[in-house]
matplotlib code that plots the C-alpha trace (Angstrom):
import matplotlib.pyplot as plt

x = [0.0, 1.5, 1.2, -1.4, -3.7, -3.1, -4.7, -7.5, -8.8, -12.2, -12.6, -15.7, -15.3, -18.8, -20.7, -24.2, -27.0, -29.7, -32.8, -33.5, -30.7, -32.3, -35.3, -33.4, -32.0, -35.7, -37.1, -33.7, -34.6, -38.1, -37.1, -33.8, -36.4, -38.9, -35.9, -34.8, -38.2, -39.2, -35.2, -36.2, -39.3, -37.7, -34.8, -36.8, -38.4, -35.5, -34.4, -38.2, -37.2, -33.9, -35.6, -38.1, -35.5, -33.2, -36.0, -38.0, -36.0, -34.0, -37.0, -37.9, -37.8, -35.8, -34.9, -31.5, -30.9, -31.5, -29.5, -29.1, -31.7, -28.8, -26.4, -29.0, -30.8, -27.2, -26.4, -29.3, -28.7, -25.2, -27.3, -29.1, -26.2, -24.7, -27.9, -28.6, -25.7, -26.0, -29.5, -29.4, -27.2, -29.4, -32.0, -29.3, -28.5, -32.3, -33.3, -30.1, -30.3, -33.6, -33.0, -30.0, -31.6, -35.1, -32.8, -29.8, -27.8, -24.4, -23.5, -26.5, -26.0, -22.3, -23.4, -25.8, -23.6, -21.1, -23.6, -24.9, -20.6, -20.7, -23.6, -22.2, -19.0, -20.4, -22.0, -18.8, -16.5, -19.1, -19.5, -15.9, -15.1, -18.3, -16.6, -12.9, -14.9, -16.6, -13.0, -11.4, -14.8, -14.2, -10.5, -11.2, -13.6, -11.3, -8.5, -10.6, -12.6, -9.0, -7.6, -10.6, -10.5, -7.1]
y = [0.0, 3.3, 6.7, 7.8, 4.3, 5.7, 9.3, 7.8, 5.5, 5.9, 9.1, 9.2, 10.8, 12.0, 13.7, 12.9, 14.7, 13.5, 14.0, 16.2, 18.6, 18.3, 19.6, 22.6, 23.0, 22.8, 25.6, 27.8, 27.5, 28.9, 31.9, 32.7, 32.0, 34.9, 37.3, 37.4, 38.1, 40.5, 42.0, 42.0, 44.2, 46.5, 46.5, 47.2, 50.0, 51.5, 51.7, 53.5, 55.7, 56.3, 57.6, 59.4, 61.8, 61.8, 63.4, 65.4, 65.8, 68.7, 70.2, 71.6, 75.8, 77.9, 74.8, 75.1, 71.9, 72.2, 69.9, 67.4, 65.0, 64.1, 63.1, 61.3, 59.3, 58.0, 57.3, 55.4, 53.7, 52.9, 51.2, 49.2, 47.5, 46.9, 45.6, 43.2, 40.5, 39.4, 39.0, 36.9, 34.5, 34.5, 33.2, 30.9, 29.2, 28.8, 27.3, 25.2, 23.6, 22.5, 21.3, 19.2, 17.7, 16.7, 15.1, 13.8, 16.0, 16.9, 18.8, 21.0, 21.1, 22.4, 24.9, 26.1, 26.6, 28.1, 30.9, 31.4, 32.1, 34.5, 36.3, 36.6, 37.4, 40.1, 41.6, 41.6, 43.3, 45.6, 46.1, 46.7, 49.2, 50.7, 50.9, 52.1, 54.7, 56.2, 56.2, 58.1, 60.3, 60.8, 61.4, 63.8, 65.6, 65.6, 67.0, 69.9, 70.3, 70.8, 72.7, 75.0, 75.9, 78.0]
z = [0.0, -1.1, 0.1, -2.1, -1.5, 1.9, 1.8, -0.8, 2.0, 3.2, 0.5, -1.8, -4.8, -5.2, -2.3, -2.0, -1.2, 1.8, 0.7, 3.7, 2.1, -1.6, -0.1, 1.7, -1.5, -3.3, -1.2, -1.8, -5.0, -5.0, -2.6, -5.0, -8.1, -6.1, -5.1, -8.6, -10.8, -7.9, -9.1, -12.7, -12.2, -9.8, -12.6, -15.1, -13.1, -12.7, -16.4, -16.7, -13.9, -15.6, -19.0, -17.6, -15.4, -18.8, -20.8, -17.9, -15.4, -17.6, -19.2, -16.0, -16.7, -13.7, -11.8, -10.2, -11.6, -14.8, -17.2, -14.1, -15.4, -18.0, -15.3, -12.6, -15.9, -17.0, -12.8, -12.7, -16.3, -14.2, -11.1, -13.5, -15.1, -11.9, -10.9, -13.3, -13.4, -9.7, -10.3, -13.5, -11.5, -8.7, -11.2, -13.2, -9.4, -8.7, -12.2, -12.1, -9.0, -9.3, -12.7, -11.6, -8.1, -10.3, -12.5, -10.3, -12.5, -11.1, -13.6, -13.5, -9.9, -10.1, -12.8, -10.2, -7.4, -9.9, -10.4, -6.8, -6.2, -8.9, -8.0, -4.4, -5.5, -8.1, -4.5, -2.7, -5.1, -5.9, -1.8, -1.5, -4.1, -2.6, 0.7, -0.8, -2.7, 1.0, 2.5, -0.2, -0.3, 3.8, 3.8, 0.7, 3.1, 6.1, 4.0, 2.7, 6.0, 8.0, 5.1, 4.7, 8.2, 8.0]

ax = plt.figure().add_subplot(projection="3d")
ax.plot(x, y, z, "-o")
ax.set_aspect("equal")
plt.show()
């Protein structure tokens, strides 16, 4: 018995699911399947927000703002895009999942999990340059709030 015969002992090579687990997974499924159309609508709601400020928001005479709606449509546009991939994989991960564990499909399954990680992923790089951008946006306003004060 070699080293590797060794470390292979007593491994499986394919994990199972319990049937308790595929029905965790089964209602997962439904909630990320809800979460995401509910997303869709709110997304497309949002692009109908963004055209309507684009065209109306600058027609506005003697508003301060005036030529704003421009700026705030294309922001908005901007949201929309960043909103729409972590949702489509939250629907790929739903419709995946229950696709593979109806059909003992472990490929399915691993597609659907693939998705779920990008979609959280997506979220978390998204949430950090977020953050990095509200640091730089508070030391930019310490530095001019200390400097203005001389």
């Amino acid at each position: 018995m070699n080293l590797t015969d060794q470390l292979d002992s007593g491994m499986n090579t394919e994990l199972s699911i319990s049937n308790e687990a595929q029905q965790f997974l089964l209602t997962a499924c439904k909630w990320a399947k809800f979460l995401s159309i509910v997303g869709f609508v709110s997304l497309g709601f949002l692009v109908l927000a963004a055209i309507g400020i684009t065209f109306a928001g600058s027609s506005l005479p003697g508003d301060p703002f005036e030529g704003m709606g421009f700026f705030i449509g294309f922001m908005y546009l901007l949201f929309a895009g960043f909103y729409f991939f972590p949702i489509l994989y939250f629907y790929r991960f739903s419709v995946m999942v229950k696709q593979g564990i109806e059909t003992t499909s472990t490929d399915l399954i691993t597609s659907g999990f693939e998705n779920l990680k990008s979609s959280i992923k997506f979220i978390g790089v998204l949430t950090a340059v977020v953050l990095a951008f509200y640091l730089f946006a508070l030391l930019l306003g310490l530095i001019f709030g200390i400097g203005g004060s001389f």
